[in-house]
mmCIF file as gemmi writes it, N, C-alpha and C atoms, coordinates in Angstrom:
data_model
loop_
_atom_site.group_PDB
_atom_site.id
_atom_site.type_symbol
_atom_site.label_atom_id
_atom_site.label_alt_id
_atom_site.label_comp_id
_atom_site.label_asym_id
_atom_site.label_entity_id
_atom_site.label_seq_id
_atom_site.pdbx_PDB_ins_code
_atom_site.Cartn_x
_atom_site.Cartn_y
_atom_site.Cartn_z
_atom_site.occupancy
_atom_site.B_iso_or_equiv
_atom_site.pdbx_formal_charge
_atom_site.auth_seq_id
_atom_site.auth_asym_id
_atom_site.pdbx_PDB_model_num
ATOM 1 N N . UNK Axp A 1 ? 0.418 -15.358 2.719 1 0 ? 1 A 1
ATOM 2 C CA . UNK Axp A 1 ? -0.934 -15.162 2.233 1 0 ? 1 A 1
ATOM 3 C C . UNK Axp A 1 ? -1.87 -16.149 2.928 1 0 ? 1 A 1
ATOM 4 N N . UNK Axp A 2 ? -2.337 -15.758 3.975 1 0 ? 2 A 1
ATOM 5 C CA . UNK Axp A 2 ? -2.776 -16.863 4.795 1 0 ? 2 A 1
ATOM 6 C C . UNK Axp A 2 ? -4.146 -16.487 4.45 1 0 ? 2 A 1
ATOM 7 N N . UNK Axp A 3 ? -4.711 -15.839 3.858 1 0 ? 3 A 1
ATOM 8 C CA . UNK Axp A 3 ? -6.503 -15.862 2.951 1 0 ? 3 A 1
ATOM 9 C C . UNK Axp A 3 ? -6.605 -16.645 2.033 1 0 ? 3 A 1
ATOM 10 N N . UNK Axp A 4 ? -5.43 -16.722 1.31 1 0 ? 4 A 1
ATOM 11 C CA . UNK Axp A 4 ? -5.34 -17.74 0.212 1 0 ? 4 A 1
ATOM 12 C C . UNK Axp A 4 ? -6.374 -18.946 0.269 1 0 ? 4 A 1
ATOM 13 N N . UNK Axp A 5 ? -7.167 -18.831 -1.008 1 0 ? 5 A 1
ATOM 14 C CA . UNK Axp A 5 ? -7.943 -20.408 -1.049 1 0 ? 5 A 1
ATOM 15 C C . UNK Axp A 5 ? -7.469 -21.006 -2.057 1 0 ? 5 A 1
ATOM 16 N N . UNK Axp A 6 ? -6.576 -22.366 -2.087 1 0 ? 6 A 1
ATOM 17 C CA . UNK Axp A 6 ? -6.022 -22.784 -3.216 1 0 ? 6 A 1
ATOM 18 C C . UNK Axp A 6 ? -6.587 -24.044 -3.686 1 0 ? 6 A 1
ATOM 19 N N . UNK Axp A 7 ? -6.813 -24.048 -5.165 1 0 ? 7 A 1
ATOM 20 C CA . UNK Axp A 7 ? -7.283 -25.162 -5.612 1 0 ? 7 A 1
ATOM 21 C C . UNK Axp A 7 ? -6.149 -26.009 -6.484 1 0 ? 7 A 1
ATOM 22 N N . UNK Axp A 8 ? -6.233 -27.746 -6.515 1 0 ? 8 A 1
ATOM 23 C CA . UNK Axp A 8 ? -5.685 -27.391 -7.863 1 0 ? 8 A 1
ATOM 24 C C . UNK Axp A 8 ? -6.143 -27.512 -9.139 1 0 ? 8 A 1
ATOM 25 N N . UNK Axp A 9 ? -5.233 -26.742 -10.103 1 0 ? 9 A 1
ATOM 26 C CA . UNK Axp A 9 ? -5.718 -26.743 -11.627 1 0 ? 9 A 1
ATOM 27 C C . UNK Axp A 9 ? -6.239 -27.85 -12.397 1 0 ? 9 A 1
ATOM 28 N N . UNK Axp A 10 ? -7.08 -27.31 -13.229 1 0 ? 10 A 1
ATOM 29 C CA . UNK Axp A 10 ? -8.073 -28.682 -13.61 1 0 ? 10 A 1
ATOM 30 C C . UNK Axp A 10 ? -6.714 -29.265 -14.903 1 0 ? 10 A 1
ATOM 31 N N . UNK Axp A 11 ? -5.904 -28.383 -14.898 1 0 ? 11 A 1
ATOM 32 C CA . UNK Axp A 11 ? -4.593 -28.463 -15.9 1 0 ? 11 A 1
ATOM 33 C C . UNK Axp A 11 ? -3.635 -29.778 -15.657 1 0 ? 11 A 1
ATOM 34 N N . UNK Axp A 12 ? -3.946 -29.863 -14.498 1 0 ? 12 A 1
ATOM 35 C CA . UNK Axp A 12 ? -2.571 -30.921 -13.387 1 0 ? 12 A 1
ATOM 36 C C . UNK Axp A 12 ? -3.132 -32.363 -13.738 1 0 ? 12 A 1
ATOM 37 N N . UNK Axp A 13 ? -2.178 -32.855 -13.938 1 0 ? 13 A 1
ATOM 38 C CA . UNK Axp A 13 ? -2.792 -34.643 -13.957 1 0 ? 13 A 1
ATOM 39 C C . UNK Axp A 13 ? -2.908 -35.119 -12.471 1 0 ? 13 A 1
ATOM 40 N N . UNK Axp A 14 ? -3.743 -36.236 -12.865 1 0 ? 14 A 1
ATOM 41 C CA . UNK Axp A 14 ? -4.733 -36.74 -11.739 1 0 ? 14 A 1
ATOM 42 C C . UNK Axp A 14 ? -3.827 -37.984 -11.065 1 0 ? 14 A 1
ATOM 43 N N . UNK Axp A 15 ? -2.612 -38.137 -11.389 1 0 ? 15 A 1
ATOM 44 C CA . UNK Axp A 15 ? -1.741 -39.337 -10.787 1 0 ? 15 A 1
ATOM 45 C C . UNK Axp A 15 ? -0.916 -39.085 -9.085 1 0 ? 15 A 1
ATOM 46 N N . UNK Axp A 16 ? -1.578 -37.393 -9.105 1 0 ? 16 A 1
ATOM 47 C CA . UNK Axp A 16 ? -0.857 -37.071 -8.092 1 0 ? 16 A 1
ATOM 48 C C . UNK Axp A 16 ? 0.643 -36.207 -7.789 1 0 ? 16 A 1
ATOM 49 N N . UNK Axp A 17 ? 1.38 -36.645 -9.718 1 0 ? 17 A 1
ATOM 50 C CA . UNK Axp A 17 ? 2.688 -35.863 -9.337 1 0 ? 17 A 1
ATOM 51 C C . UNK Axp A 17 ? 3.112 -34.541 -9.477 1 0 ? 17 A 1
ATOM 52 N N . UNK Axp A 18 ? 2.222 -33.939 -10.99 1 0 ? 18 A 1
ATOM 53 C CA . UNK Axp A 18 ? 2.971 -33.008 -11.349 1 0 ? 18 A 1
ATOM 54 C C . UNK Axp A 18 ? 1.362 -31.49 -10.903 1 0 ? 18 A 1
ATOM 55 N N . UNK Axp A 19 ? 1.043 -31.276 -10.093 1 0 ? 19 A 1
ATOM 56 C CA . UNK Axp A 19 ? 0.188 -30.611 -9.416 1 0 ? 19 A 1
ATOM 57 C C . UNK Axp A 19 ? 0.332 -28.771 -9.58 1 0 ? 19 A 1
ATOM 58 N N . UNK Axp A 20 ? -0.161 -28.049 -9.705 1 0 ? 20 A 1
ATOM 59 C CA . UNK Axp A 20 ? -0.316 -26.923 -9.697 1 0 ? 20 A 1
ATOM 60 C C . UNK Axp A 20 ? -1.539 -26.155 -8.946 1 0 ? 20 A 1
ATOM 61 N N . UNK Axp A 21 ? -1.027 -26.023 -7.924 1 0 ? 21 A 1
ATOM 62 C CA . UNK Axp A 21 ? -2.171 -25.424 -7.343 1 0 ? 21 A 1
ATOM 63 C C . UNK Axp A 21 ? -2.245 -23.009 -7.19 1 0 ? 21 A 1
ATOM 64 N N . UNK Axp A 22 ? -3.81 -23.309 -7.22 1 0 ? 22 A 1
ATOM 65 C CA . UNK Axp A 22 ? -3.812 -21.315 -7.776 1 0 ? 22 A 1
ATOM 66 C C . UNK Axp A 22 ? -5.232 -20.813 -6.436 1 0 ? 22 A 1
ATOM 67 N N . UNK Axp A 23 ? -4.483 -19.966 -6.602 1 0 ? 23 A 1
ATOM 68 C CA . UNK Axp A 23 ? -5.574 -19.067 -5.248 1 0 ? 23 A 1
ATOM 69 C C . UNK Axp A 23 ? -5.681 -18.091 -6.224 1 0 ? 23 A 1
ATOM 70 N N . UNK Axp A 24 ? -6.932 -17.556 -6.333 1 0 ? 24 A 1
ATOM 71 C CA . UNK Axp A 24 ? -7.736 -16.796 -7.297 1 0 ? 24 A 1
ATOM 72 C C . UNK Axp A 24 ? -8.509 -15.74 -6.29 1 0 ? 24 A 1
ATOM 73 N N . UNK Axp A 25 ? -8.806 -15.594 -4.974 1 0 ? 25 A 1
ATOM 74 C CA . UNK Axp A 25 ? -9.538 -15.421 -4.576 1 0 ? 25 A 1
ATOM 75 C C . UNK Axp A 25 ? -9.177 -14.064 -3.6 1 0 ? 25 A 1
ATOM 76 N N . UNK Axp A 26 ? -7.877 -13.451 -3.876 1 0 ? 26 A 1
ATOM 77 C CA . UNK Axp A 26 ? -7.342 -12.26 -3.089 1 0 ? 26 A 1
ATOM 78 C C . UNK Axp A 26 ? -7.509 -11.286 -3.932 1 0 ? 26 A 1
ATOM 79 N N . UNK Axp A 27 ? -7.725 -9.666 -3.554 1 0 ? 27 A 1
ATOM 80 C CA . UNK Axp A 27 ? -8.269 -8.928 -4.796 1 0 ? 27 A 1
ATOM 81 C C . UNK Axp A 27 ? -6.605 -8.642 -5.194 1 0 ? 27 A 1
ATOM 82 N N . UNK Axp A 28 ? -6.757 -8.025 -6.591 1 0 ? 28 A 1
ATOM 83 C CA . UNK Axp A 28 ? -5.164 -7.736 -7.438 1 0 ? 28 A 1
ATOM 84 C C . UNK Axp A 28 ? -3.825 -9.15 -7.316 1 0 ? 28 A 1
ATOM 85 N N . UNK Axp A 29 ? -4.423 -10.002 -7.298 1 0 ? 29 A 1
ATOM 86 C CA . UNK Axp A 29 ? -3.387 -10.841 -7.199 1 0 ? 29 A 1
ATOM 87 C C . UNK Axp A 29 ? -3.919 -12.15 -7.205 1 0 ? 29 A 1
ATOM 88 N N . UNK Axp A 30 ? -3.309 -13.222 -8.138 1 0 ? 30 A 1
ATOM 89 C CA . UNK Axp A 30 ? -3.448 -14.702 -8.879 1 0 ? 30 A 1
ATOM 90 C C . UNK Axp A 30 ? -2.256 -15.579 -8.104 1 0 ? 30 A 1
ATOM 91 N N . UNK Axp A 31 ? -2.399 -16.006 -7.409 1 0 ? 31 A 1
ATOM 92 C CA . UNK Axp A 31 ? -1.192 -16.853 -6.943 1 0 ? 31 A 1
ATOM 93 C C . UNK Axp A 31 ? -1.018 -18.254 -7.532 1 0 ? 31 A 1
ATOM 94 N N . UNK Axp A 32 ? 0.435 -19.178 -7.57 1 0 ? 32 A 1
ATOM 95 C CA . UNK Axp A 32 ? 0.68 -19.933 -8.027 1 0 ? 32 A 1
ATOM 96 C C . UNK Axp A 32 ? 1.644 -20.958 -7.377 1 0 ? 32 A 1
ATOM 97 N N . UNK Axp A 33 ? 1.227 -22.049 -7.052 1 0 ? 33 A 1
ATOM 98 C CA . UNK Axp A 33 ? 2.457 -22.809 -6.259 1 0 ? 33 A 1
ATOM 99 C C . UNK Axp A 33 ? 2.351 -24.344 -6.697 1 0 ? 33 A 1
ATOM 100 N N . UNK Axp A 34 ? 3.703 -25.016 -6.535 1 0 ? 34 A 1
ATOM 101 C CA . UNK Axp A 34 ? 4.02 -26.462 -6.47 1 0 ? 34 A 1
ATOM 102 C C . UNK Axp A 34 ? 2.772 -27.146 -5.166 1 0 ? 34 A 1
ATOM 103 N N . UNK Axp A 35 ? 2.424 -28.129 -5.668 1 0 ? 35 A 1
ATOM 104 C CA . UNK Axp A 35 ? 1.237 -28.953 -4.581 1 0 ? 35 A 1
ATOM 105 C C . UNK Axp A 35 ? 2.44 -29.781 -3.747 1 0 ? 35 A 1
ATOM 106 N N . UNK Axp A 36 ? 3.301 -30.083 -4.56 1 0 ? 36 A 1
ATOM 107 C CA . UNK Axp A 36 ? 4.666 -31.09 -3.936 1 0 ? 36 A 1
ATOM 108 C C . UNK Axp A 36 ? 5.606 -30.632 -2.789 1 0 ? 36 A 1
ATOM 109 N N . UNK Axp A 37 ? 5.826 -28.886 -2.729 1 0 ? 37 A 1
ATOM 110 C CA . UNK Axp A 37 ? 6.301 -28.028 -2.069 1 0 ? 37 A 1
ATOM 111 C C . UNK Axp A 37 ? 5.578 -26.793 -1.695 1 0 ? 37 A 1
ATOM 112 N N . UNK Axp A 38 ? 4.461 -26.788 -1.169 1 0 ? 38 A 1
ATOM 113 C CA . UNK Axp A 38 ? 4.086 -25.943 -0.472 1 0 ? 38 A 1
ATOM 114 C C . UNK Axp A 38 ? 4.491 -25.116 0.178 1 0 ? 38 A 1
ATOM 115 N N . UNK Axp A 39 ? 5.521 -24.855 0.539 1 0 ? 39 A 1
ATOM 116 C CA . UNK Axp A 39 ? 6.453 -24.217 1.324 1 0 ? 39 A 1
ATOM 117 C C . UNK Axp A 39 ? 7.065 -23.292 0.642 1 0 ? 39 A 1
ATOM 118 N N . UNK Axp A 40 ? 7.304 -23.817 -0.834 1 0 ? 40 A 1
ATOM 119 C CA . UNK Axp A 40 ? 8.904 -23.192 -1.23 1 0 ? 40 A 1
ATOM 120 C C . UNK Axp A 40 ? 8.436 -22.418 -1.924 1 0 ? 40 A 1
ATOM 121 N N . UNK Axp A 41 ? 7.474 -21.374 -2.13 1 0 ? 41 A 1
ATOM 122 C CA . UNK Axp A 41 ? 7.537 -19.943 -2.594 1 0 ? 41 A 1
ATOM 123 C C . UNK Axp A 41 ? 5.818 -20.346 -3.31 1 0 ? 41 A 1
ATOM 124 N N . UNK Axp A 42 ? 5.834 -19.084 -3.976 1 0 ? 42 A 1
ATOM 125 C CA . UNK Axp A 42 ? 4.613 -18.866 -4.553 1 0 ? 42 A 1
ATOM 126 C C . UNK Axp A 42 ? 4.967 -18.226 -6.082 1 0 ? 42 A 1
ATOM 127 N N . UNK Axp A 43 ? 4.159 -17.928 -7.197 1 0 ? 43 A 1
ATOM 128 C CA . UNK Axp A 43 ? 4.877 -17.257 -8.091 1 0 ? 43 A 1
ATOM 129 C C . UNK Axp A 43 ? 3.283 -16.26 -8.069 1 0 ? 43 A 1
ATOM 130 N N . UNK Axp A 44 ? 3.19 -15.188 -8.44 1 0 ? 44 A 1
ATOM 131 C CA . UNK Axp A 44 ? 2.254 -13.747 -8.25 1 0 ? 44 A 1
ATOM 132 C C . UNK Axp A 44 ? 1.994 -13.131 -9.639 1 0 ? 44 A 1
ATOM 133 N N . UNK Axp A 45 ? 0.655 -13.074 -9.776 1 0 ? 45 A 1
ATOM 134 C CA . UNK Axp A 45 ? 0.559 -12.74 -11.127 1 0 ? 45 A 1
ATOM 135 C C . UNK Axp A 45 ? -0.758 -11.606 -11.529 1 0 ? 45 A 1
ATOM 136 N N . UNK Axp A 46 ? -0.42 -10.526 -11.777 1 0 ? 46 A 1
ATOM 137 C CA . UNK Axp A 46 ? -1.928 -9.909 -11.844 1 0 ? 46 A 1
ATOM 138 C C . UNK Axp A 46 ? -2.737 -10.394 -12.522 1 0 ? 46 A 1
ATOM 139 N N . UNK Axp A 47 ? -4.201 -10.504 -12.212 1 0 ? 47 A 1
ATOM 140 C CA . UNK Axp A 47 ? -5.504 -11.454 -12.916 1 0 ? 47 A 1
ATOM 141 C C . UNK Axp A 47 ? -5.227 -10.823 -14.378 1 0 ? 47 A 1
ATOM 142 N N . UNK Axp A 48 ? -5.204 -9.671 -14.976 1 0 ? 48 A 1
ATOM 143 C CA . UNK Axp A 48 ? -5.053 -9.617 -16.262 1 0 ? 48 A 1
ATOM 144 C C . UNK Axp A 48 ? -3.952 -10.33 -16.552 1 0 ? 48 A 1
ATOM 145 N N . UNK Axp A 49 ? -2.561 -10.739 -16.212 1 0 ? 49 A 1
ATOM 146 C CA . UNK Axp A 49 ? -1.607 -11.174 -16.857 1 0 ? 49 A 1
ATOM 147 C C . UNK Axp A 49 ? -2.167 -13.148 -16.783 1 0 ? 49 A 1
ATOM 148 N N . UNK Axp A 50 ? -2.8 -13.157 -15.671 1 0 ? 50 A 1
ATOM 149 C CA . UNK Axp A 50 ? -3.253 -14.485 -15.309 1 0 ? 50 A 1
ATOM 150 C C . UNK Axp A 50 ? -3.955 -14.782 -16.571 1 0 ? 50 A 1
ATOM 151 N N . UNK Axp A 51 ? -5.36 -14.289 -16.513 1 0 ? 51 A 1
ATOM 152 C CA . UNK Axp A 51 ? -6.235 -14.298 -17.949 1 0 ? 51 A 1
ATOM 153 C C . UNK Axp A 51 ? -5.298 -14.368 -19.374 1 0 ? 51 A 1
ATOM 154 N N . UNK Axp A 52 ? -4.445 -13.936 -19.458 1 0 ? 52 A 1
ATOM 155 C CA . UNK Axp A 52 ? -3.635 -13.828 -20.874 1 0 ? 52 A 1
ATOM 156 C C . UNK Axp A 52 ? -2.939 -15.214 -20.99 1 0 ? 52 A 1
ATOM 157 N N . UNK Axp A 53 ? -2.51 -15.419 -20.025 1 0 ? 53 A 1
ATOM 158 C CA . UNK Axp A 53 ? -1.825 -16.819 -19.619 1 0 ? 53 A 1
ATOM 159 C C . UNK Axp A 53 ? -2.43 -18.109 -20.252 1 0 ? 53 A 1
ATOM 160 N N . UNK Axp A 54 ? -3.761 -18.083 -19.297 1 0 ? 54 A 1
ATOM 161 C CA . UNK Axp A 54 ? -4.925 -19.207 -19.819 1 0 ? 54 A 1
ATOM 162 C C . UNK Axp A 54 ? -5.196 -18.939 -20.584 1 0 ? 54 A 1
ATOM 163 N N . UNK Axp A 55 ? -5.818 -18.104 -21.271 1 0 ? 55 A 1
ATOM 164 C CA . UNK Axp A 55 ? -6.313 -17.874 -22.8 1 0 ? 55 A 1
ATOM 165 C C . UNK Axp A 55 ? -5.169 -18.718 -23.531 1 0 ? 55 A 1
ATOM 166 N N . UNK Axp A 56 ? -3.859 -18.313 -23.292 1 0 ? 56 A 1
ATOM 167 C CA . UNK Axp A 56 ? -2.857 -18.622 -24.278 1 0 ? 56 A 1
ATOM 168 C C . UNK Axp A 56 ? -2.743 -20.384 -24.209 1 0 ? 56 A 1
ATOM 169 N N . UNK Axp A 57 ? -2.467 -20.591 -22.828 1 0 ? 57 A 1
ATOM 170 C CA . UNK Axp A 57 ? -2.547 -22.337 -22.654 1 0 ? 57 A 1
ATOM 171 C C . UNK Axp A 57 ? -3.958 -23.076 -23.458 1 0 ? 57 A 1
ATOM 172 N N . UNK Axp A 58 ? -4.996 -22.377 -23.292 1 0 ? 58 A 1
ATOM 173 C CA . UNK Axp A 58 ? -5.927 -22.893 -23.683 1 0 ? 58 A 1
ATOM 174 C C . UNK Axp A 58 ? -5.927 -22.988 -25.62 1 0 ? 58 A 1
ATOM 175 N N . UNK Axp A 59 ? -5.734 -22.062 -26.046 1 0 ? 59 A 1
ATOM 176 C CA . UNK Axp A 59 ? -5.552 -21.933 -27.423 1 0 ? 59 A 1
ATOM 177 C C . UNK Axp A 59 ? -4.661 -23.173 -27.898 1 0 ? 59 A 1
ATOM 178 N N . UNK Axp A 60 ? -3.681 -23.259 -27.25 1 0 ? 60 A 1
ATOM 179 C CA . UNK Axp A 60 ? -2.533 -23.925 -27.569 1 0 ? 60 A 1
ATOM 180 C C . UNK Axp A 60 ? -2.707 -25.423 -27.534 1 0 ? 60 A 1
């Protein structure tokens, strides 16, 4: 996914270790990866399942 614009989550602590970074910005598809391993895969999520996600983290 080399369009990918990834940020990371305002979710991730700021010490540097435990990082989550999300590309939001491809149509039909939410991407998800380690900031620590960039490399080692991505996890793919449709924006509705994405949205359900955060809603739920956020509630919680």
């Amino acid at each position: 996914m080399t369009r990918a614009l990834w940020r990371t989550s305002t979710r991730s602590g700021t010490n540097g270790g435990s990082c989550v970074e999300v590309a939001d910005n491809l149509p039909g598809v939410v991407l998800v990866r380690d900031s620590k391993d960039r490399d080692g895969g991505t996890l793919n999520f449709e924006p509705y399942a994405w949205r359900v996600f955060l809603a739920a983290v956020k509630r919680d």
